[in-house]
Backbone as numpy.savetxt, mean C-alpha at the origin, in Angstrom:
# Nx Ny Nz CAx CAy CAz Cx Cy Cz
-11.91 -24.29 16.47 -12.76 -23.09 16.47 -11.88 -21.84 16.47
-12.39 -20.74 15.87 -11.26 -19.70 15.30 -11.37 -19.03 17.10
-10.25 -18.70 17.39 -10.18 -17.58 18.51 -11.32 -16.55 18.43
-11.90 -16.24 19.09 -12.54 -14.49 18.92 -11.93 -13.16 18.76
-10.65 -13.56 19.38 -9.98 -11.91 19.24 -9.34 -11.32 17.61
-9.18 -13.23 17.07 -8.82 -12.94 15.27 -9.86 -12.68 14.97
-11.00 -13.14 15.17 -12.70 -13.06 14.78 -12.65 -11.34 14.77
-12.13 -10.66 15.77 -12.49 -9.51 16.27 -11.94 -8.40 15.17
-10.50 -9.26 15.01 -9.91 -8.36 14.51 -9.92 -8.30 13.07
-10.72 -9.46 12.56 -10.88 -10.60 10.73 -11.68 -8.78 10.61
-12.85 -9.41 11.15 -13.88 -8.29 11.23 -13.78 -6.87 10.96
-13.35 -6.01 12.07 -12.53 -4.65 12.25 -11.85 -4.23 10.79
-10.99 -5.35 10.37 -9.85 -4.87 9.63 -10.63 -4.92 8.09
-11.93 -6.10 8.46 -12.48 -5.75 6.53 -14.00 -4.32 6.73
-13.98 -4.69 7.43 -14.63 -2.98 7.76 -14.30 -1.79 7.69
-12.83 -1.41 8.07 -12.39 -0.40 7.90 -11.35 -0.23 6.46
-11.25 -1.62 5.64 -10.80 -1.50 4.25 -12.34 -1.05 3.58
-13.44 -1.30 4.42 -14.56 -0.91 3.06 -14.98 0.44 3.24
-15.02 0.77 4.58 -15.58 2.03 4.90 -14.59 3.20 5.98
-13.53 2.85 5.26 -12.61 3.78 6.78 -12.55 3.59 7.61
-11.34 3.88 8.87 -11.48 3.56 10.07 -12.12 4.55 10.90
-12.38 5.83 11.00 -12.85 6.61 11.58 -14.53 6.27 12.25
-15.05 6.21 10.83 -16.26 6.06 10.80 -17.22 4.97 11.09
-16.05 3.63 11.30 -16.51 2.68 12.25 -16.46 2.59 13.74
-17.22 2.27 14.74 -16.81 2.70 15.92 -17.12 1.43 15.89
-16.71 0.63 17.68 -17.04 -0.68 18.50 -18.28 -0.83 18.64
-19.29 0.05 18.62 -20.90 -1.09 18.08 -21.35 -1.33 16.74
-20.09 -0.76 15.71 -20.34 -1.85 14.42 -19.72 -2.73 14.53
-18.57 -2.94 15.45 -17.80 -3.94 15.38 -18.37 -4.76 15.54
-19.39 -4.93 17.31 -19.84 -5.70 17.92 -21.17 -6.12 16.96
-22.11 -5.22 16.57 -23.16 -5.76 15.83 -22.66 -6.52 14.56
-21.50 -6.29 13.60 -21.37 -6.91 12.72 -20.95 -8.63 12.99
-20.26 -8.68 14.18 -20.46 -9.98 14.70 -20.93 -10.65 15.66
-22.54 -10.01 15.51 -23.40 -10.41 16.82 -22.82 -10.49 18.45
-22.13 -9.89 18.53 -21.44 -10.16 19.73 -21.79 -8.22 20.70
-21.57 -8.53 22.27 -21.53 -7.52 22.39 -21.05 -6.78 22.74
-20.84 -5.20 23.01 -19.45 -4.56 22.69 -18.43 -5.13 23.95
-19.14 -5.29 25.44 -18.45 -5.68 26.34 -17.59 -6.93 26.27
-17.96 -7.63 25.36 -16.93 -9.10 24.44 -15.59 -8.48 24.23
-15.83 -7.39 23.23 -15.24 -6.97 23.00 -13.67 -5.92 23.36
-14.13 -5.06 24.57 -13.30 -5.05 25.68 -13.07 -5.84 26.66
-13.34 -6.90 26.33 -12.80 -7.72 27.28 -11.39 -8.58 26.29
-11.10 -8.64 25.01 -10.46 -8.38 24.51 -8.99 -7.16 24.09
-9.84 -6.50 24.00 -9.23 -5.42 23.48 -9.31 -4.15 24.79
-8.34 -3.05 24.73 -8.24 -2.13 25.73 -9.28 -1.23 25.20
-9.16 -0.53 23.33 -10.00 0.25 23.17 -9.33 0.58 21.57
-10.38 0.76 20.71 -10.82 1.14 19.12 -8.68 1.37 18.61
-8.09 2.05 19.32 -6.91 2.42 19.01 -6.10 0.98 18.91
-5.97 0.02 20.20 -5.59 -0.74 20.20 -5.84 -1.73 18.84
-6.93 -2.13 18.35 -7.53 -2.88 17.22 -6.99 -2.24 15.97
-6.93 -0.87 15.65 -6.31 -0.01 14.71 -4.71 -0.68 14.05
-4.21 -0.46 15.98 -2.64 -0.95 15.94 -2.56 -2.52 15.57
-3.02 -3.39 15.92 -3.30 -4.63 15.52 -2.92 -5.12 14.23
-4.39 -4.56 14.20 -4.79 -4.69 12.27 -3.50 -4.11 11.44
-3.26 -2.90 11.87 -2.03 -2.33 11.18 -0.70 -3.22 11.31
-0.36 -3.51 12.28 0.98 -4.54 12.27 0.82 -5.52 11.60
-0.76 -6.37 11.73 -0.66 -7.43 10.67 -1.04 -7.21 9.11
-1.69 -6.16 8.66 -1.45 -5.93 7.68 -0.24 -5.30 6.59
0.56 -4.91 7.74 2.13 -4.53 7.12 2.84 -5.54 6.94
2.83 -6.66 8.13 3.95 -7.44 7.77 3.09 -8.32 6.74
2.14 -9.38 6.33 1.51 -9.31 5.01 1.60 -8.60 4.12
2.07 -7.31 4.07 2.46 -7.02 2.95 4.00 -6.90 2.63
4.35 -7.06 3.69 6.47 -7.36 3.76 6.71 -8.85 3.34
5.77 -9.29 3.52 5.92 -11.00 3.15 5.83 -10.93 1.21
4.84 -9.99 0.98 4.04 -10.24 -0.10 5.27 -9.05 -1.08
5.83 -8.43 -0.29 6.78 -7.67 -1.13 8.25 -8.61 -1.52
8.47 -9.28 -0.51 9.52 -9.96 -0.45 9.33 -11.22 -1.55
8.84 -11.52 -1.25 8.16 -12.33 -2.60 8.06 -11.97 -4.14
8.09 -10.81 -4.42 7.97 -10.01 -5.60 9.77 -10.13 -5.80
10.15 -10.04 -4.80 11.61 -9.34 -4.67 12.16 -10.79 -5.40
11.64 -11.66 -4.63 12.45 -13.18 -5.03 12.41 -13.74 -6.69
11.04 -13.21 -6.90 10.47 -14.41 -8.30 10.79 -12.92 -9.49
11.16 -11.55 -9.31 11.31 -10.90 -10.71 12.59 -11.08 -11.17
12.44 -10.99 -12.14 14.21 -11.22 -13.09 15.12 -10.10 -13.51
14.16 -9.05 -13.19 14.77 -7.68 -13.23 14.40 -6.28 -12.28
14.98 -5.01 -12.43 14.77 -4.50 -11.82 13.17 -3.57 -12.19
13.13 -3.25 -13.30 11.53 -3.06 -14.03 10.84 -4.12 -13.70
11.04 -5.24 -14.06 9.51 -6.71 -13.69 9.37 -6.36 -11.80
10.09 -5.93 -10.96 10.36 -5.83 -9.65 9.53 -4.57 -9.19
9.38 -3.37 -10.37 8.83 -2.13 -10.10 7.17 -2.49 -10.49
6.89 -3.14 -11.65 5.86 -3.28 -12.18 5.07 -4.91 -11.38
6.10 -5.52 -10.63 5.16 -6.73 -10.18 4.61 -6.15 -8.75
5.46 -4.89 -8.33 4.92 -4.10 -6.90 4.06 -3.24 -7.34
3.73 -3.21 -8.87 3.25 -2.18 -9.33 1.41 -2.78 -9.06
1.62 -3.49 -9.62 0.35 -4.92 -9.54 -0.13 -5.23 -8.59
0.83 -5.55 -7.43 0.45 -5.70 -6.05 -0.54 -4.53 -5.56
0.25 -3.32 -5.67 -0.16 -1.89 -5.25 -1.99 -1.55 -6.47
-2.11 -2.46 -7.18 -3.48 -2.49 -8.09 -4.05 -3.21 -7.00
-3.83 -3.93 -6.77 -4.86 -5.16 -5.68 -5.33 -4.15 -4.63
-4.79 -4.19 -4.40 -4.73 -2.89 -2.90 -5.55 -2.56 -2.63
-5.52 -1.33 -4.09 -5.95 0.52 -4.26 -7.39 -0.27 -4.64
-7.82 -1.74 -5.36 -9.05 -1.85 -5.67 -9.74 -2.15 -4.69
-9.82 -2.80 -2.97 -10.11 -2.91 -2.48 -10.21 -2.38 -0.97
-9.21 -1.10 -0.83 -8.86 -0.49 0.03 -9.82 0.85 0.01
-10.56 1.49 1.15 -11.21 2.68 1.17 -10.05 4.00 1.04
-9.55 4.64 0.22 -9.08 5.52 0.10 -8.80 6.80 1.80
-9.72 6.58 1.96 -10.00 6.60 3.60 -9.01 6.46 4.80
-8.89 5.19 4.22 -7.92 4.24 5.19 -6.75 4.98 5.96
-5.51 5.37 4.92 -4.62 5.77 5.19 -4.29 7.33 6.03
-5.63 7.78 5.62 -5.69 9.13 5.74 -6.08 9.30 7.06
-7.42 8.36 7.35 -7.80 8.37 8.79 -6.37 8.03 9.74
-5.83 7.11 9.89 -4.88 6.68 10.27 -3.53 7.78 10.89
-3.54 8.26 9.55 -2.44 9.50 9.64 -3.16 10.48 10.56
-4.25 11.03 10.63 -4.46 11.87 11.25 -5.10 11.56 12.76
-5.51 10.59 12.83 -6.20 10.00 14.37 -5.63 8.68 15.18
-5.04 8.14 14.72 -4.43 7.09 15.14 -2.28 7.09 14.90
-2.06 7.95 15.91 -0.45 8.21 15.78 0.11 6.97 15.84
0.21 6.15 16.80 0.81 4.82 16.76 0.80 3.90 15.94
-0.30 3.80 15.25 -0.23 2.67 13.97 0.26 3.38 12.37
0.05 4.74 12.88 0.68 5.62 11.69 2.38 5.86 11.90
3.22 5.51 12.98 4.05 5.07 13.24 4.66 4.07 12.74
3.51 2.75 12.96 4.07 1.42 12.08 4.24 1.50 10.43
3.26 2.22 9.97 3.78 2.61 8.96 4.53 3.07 8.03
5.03 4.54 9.01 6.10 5.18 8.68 7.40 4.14 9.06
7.50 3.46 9.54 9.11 2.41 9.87 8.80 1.09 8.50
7.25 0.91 8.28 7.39 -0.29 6.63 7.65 1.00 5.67
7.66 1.66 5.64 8.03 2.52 4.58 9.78 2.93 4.74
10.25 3.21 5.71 11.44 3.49 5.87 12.36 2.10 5.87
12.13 1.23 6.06 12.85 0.14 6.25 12.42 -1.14 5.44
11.13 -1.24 4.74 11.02 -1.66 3.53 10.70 -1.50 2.31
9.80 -0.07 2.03 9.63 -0.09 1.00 10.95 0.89 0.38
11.17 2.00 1.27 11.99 2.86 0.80 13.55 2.28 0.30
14.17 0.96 1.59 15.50 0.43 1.10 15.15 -0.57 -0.20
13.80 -1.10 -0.52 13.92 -1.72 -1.49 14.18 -0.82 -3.09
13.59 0.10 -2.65 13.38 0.87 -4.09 14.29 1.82 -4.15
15.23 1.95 -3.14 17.13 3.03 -3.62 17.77 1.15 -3.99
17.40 0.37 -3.66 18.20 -0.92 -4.28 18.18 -0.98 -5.62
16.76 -1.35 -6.12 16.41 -1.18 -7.09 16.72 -0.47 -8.06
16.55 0.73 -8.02 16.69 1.85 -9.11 18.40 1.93 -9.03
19.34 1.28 -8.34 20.93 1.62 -8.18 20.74 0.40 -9.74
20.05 -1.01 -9.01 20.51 -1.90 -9.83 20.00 -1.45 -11.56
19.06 -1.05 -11.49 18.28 -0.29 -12.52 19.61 0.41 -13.27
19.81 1.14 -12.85 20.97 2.23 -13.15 22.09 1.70 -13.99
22.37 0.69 -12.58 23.77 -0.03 -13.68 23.24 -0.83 -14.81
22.34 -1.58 -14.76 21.87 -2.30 -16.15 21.25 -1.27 -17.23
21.46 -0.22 -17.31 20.57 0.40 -18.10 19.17 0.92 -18.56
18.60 0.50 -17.30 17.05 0.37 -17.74 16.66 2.01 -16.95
17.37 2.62 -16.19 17.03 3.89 -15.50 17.90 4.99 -15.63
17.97 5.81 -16.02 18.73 7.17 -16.22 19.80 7.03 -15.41
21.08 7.48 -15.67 22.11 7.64 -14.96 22.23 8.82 -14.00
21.83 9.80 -14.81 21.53 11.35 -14.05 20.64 11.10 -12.95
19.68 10.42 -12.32 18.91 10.53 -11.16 19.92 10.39 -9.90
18.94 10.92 -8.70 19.70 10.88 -7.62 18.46 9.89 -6.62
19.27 8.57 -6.46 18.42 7.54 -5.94 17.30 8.02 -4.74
18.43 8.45 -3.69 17.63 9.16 -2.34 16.65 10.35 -2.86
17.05 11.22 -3.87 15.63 11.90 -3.87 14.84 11.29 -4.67
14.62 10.67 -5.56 13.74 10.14 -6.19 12.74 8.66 -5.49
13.97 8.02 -4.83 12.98 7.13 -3.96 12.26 7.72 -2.67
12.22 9.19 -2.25 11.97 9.59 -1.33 10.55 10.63 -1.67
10.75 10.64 -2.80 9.58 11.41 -3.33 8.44 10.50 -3.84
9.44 9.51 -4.13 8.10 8.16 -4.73 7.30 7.95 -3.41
7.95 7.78 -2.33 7.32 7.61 -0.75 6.49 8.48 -0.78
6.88 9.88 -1.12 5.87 10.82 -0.51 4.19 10.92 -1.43
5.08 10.44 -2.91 3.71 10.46 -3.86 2.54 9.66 -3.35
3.13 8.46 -3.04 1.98 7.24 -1.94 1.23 8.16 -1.10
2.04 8.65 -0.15 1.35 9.28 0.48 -0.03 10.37 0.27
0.39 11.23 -0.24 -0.11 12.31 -0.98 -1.23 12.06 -1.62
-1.45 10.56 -2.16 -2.62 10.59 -3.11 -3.60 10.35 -1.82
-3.72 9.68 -0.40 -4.19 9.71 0.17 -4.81 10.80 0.66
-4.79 12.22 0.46 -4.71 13.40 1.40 -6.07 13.80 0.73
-6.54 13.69 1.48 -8.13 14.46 0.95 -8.10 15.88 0.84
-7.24 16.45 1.47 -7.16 17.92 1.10 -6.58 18.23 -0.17
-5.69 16.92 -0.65 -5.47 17.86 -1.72 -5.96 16.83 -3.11
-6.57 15.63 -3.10 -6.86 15.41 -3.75 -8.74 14.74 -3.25
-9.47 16.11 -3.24 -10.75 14.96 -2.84 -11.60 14.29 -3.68
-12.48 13.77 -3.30 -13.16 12.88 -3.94 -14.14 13.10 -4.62
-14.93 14.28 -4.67 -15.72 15.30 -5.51 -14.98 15.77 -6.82
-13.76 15.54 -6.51 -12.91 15.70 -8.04 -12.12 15.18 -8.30
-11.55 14.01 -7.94 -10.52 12.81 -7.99 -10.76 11.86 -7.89
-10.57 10.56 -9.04 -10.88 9.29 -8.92 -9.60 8.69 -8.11
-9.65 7.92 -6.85 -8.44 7.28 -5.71 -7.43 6.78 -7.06
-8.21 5.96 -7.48 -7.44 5.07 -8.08 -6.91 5.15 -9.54
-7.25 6.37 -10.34 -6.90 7.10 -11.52 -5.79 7.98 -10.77
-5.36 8.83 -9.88 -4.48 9.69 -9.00 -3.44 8.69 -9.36
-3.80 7.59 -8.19 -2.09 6.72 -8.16 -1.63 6.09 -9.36
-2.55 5.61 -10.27 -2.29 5.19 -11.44 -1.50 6.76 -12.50
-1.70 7.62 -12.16 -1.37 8.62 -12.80 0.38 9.21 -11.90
-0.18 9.18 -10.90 1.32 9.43 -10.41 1.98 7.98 -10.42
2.03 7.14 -10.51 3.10 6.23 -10.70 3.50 6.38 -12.07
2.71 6.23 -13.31 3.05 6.29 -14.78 3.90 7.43 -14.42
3.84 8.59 -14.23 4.54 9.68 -14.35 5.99 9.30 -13.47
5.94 8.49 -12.22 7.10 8.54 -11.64 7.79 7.65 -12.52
7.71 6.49 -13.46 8.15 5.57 -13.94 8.74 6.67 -15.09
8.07 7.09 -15.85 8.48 7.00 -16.99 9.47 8.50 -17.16
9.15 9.26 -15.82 10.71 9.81 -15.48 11.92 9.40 -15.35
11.61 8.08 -14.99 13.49 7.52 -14.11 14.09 6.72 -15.74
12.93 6.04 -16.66 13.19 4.76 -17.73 14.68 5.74 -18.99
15.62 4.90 -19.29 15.67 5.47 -20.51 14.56 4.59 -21.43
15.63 4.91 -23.26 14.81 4.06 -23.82 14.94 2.15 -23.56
16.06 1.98 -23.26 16.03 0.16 -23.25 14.61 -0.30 -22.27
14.85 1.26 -21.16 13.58 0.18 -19.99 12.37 0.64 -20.50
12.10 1.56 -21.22 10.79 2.02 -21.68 10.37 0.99 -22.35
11.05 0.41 -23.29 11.15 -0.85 -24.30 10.42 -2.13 -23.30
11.55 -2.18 -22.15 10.91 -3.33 -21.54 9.64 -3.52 -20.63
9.60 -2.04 -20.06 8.61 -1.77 -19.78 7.39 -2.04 -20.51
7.40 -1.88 -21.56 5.79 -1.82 -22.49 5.60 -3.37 -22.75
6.47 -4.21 -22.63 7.04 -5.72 -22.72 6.12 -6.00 -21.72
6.21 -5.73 -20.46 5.58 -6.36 -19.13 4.00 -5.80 -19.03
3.82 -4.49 -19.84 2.32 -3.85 -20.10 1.68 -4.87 -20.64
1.92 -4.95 -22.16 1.59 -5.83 -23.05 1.33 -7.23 -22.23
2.38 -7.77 -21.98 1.67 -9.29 -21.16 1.04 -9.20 -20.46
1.09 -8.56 -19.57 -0.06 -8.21 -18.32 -1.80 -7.80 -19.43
-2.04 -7.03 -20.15 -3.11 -6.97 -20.86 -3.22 -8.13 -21.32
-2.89 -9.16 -21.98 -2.71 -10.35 -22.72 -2.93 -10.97 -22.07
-2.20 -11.17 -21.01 -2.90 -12.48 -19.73 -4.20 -11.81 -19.10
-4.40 -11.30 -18.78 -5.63 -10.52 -17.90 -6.69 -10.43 -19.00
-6.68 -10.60 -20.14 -7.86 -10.99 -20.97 -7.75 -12.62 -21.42
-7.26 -13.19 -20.54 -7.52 -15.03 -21.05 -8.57 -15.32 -19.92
């Protein structure tokens, strides 16, 4: 029989991918799994705690799921574009919401974040773009640390409802638009070449 406190937290964590975390409080928690809220603190200390939770296990799931990308690409483009894919899964099922609530109401799990970004996504992608560099597939002229540091911040940024809201921004047209643009800044022509290589199959398989 599954624990209750994963029950608690299964729950919590696909709730606040559909509808934000803000805007769920502990008697949707509790009504969405018939249970009642006092179950629930008896578990948990309080709404922050469950936040932090969910957030640690959804980072390292995605450190697993990055590392994995890292293992099976053959290059440093198939490596940008198979995180590229990953980061599609995401953005299609993630409330745009998410990140933003987080950043602004929940400091501690916006903490955990900021350290998977500093210590995995950010050292993977000055790796990357070095190895990029020497094989030819990325401009020589870039400067790794600012460019992988701005790619961080672009993630960020598309989240920000202030500056991109939702009355005039599609979530998921934004990041799709700032990544094309960050990519096809860094490519010369060999990776542009290979780049459209990994487009092309990806359309090709995704219509079988």
């Amino acid at each position: 029989m599954e624990d209750i406190s994963d029950k608690i937290l299964e729950t919590a964590g696909s709730l606040f991918l559909k509808y934000g975390v803000k805007s769920i409080s502990m008697d949707d928690i509790a009504r969405e799994l018939s249970i009642s809220k006092k179950t629930i603190y008896h578990f948990f200390k309080d709404k922050n705690e469950i936040v932090y939770l969910i957030s640690e296990r959804f980072l390292k799931e995605q450190e697993d799921k990055f590392e994995k990308v890292q293992n099976e690409s053959k290059d440093p483009i198939e490596l940008l574009y198979g995180g590229t894919l990953h980061a599609r899964e995401i953005f299609e099922k993630i409330n745009p919401y998410v990140l933003f609530d987080i950043r602004k109401y929940y400091k501690e799990a916006w903490r955990l974040y900021l350290d998977f970004e500093k210590n995995v996504m950010f050292r993977s992608l000055v790796t990357t773009l070095e190895e990029g560099i020497q094989k030819g597939f990325f401009r020589a002229d870039i400067d790794v640390q600012i460019l992988a540091t701005l790619r961080m911040e672009e993630i960020k940024i598309a989240f920000d409802k202030d500056v991109f809201p939702d009355e005039s921004f599609n979530f998921k047209e934004v990041q799709y638009q700032i990544l094309d643009h960050f990519f096809y800044g860094i490519m010369t022509e060999k990776g542009n070449t290979l780049l459209n290589k990994y487009k092309e199959n990806y359309v090709t398989n995704d219509q079988i």
